[in-house]
C-alpha positions in Angstrom: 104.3 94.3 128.7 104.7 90.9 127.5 101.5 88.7 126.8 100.8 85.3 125.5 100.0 85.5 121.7 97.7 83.6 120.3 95.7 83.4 117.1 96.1 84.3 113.2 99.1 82.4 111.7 101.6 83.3 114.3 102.7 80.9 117.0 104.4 82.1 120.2 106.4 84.8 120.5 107.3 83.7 124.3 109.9 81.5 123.5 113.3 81.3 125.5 114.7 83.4 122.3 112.5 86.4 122.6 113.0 86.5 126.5 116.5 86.4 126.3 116.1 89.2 123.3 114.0 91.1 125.2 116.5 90.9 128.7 119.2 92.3 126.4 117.1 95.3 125.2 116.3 96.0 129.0 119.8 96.2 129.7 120.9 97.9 126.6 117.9 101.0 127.9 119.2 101.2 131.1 123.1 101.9 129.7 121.1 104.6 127.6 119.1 106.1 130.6 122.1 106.0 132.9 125.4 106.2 131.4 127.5 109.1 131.7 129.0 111.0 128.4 132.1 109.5 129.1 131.0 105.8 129.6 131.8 103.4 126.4 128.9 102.3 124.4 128.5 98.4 125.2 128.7 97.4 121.4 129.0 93.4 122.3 125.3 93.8 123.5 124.7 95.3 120.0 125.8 91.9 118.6 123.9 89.6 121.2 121.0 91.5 120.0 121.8 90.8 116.2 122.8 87.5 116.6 119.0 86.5 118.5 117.5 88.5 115.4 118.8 85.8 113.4 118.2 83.1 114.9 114.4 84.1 115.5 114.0 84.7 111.8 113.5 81.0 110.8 110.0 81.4 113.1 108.8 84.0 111.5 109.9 83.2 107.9 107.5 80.0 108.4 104.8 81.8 109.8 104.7 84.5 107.1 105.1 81.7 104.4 102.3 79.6 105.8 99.9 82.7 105.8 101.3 84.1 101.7 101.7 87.3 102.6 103.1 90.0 99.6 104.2 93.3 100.2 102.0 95.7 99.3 102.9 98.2 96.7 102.8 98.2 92.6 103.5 94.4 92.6 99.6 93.7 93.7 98.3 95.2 90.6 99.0 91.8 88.6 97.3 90.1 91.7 94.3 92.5 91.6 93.4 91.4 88.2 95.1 87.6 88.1 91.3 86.4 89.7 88.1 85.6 88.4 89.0 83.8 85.1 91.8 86.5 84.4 94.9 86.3 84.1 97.4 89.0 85.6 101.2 88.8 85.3 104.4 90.4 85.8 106.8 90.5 82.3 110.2 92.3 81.3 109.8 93.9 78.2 112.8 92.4 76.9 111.4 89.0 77.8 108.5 89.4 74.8 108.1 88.9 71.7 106.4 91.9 69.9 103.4 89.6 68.8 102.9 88.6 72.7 102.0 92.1 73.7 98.7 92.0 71.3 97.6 89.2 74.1 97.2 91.5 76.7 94.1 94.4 77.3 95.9 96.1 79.4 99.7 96.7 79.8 100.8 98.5 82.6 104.1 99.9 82.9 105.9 101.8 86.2 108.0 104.4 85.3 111.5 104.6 86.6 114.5 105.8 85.4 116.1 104.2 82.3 112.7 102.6 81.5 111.5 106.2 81.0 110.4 105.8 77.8 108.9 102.0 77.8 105.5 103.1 77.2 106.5 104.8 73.4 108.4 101.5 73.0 105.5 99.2 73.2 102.9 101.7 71.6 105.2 101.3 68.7 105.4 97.5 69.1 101.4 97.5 68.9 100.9 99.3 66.1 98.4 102.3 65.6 95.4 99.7 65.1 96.1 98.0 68.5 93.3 98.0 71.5 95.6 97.1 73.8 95.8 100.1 76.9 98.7 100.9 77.8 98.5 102.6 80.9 101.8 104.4 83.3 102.5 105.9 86.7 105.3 107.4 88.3 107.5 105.7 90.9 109.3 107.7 93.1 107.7 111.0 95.3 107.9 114.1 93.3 110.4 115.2 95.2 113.1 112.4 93.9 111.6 113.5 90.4 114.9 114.8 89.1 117.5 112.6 90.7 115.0 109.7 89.0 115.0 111.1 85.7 118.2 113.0 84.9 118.8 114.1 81.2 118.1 112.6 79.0 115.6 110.3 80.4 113.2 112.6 81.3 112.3 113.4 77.6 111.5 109.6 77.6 109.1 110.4 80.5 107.7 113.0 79.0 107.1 111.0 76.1 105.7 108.0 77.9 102.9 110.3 79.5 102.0 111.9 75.8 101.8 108.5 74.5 100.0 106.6 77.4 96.3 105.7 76.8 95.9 106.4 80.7 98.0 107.8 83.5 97.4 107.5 87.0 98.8 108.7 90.0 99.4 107.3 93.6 98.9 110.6 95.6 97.8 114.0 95.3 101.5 115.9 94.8 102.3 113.9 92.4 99.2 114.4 90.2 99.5 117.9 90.6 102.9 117.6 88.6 101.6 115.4 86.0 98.8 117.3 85.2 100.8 120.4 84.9 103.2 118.3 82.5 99.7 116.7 80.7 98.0 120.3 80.5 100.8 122.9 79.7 104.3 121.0 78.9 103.7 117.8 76.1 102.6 118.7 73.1 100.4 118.4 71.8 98.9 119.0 75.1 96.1 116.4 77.1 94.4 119.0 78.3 90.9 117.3 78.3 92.0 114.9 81.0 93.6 114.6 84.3 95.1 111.8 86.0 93.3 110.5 88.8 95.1 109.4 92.2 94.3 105.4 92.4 96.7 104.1 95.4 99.1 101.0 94.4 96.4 98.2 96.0 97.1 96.5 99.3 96.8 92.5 99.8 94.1 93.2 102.6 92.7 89.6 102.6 96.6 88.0 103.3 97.8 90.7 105.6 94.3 90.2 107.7 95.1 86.7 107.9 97.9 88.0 110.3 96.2 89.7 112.3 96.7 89.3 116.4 93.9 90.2 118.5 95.2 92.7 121.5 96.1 90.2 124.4 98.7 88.7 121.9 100.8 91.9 121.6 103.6 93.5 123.0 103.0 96.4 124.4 105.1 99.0 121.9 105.4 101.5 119.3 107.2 100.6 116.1 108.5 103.4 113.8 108.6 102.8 110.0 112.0 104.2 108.6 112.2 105.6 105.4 114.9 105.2 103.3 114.6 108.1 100.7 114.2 110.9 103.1 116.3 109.0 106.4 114.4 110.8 109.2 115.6 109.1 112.8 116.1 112.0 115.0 112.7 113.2 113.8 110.5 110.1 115.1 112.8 109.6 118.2 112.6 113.2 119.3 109.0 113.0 119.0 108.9 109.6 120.3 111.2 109.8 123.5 110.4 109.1 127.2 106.3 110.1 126.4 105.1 110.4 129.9 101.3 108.3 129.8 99.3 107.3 132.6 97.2 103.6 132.0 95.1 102.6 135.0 96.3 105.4 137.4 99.9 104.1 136.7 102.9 105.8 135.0 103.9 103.6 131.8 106.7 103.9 129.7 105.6 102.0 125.9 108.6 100.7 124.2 109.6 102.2 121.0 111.2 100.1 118.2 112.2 101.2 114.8 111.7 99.1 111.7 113.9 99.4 108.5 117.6 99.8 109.5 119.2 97.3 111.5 120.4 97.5 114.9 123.7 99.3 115.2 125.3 101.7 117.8 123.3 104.7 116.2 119.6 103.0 116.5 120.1 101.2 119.4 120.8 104.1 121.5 117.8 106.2 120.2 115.0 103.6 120.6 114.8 99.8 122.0 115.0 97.7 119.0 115.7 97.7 115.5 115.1 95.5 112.6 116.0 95.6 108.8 112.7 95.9 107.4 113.1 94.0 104.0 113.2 91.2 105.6 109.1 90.8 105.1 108.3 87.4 107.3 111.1 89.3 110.1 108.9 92.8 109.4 104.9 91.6 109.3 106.0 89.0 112.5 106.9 91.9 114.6 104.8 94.2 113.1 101.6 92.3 113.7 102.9 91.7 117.6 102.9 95.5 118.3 100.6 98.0 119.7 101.0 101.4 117.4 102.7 102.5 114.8 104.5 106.1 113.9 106.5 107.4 110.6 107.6 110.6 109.8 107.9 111.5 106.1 109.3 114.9 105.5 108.7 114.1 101.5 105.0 113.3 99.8 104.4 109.6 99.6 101.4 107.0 98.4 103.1 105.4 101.6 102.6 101.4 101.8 102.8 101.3 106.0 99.9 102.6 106.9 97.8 100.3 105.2 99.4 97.5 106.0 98.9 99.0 109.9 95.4 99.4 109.2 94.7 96.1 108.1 96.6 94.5 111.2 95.0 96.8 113.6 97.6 99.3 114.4 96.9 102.8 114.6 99.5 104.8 112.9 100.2 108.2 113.7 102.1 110.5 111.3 101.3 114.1 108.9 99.8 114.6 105.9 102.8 114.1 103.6 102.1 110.3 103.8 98.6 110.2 101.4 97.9 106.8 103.3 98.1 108.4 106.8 95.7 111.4 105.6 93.3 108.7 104.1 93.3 105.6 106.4 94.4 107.3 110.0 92.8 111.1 109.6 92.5 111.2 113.3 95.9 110.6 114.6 97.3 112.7 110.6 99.2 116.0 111.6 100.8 118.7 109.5 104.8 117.9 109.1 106.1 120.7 111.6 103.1 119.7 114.2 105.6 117.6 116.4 103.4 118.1 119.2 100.5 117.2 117.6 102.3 113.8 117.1 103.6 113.2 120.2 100.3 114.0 122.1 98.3 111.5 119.7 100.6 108.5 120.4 100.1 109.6 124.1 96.2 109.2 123.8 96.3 105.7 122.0 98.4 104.7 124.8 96.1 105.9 127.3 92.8 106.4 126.3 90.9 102.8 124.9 88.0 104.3 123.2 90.0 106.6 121.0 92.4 104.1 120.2 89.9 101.7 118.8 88.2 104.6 116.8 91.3 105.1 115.5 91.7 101.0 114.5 88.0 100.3 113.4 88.4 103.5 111.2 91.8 102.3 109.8 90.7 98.9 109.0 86.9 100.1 107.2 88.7 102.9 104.6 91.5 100.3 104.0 89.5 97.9 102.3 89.1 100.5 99.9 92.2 99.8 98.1 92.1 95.7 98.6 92.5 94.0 95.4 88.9 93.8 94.1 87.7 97.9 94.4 91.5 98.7 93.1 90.7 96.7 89.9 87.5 98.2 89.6 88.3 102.3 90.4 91.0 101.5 87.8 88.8 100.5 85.0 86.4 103.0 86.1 89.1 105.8 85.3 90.4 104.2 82.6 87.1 104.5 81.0 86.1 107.8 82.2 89.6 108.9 80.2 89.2 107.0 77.0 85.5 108.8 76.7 87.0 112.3 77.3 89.9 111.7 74.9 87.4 110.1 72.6 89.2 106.7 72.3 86.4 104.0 73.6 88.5 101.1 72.7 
């Protein structure tokens, strides 16, 4: 169902652009609902629909620009604490001078890959009589652990975590690795502390800024997909042909799928796709649907349901994504419970009440994590650790 939008920073969708778009998607679900096995795919409607994605992206690159959004994510730490006379910033180590990194309090380093061992870099750099923190997390889900740190650069991870004044994690299964690493595997061992989970914060105040009020949506779901775990017939199995009843009438809601482009694999699952990291092309259309769905077979800190919460959008999914568990508990299943899923995306569709519960809910817990109480439950840690370790700097 197509309405007028109005509001936020977003002007029109309803332009002779989207209709045509939207024509082509029409016809493109009818090939998929009728065609026989035998029938050709009609791949030149696959590039009509790619080329009206382009040209629509100049709109919503403006619209985005004009309201500053950032992605969400580790980025917004430097934001979180670039605000009320401080100054927060975003540096390459090989960009300083030793001398610069006594300017700094705090120094906080993401650890990847060849940058395992950063944090016993700079510690060195500082010297012992330094009160700079230097403070790490982990990057990828646990489950990438290994492929992210192959020999030898997992002894510089292990030695960034010994030599941290703080660690920190972004969700529960990866804590539960670093504290095992912390309590039984450095030595010597931390065992007198534990590394809290403090989520990566979320730009709440920009993203909100976005926000469209119900009459200005499009009637759909859209589907985040992942790229470390790759799940599409997951989310289109659980997402396909959900029989809902609005008003006394049967509905069909639209399903779209955000993160891989539109190619003759997508396209036939669900009814649009879009390359997700393009951000003004992602927050346009994501702020313009109704609900939102991902599927993560892997454990995740998971930056799409916040920004979900904070535009409204309920987002249904299990309880591998922390965000999901913390910010959507009412529509968070258990990975196998595909059921589960399918039959919560069938209420929002059909049952108002519940599906503003579900928003209000979202949208209270998520300014949790905004930029001022991230800066503040990370102090509060940090604290809380130097007392335990007996290092009040």
């Amino acid at each position: 169902m197509f309405t007028t939008p109005h509001g936020g920073y977003f002007p029109s969708m309803l332009n002779a652009k989207v209709q045509a778009l939207n024509k082509l998607r029409v016809q493109l679900e009818d090939f998929r609902l009728q065609a026989q096995k035998d029938e050709a795919f009609p791949i030149e409607l696959v590039g009509q629909i790619k080329q009206l994605e382009e040209d629509l992206e100049p709109q919503r690159e403006q619209a985005v620009t004009e309201a500053q959004v950032q992605r969400s994510g580790v980025y917004q730490w430097h934001e979180a604490f670039n605000k009320d006379g401080d100054i927060g910033e975003v540096r390459h180590l090989l960009n300083l001078a030793p001398e610069e990194l006594d300017n700094y309090d705090i120094i906080h380093v993401n650890l990847c890959g060849a940058d395992a061992d950063i944090v016993p870099r700079v510690k060195e750099a500082l010297g012992k009589s330094s009160s700079v923190n230097v403070l790490c997390n982990l990057d990828y889900a646990i489950q990438n652990w290994q492929q992210g740190f192959p020999m030898p650069h997992l002894q510089g991870f292990l030695n960034s975590i010994a030599q941290a004044d703080f660690v920190f994690c972004v969700e529960p299964a990866q804590q539960a690795v670093i504290n095992h690493l912390l309590h039984h595997v450095i030595k010597p061992s931390r065992k007198k502390v534990s590394a809290p989970v403090i989520p990566h914060p979320c730009d709440v105040q920009s993203i909100r800024a976005c926000y469209q009020p119900p009459e200005s949506r499009l009637d759909r779901i859209m589907i985040c997909y992942h790229r470390y775990d790759k799940h599409l017939y997951i989310p289109w199995m659980i997402t396909e042909d959900i029989e809902a009843v609005r008003e006394k009438q049967a509905i069909k809601v639209p399903v779209y799928v955000t993160g891989i482009g539109p190619d003759p694999i997508t396209l036939p699952m669900f009814d649009g796709a879009f390359v997700g990291d393009k951000w003004q092309f992602y927050m346009y259309e994501l702020a313009h649907s109704t609900i939102a769905f991902e599927y993560y077979s892997l454990n995740s800190h998971s930056r799409f349901p916040e920004e979900c919460a904070t535009l409204g959008l309920p987002c249904v999914g299990n309880s591998n994504s922390y965000s999901i568990a913390q910010l959507h508990p009412l529509v968070c299943h258990s990975p196998l419970d595909f059921t589960g899923m399918r039959q919560s995306l069938k209420r929002l569709i059909e049952d108002s009440e519940f599906y503003q519960q579900c928003v209000d809910m979202a949208w209270e817990r998520v300014q949790g994590i905004d930029h001022k109480a991230s800066k503040m439950r990370l102090l509060f840690e940090m604290d809380k650790w130097a007392q335990l370790e007996g290092k009040q700097k």
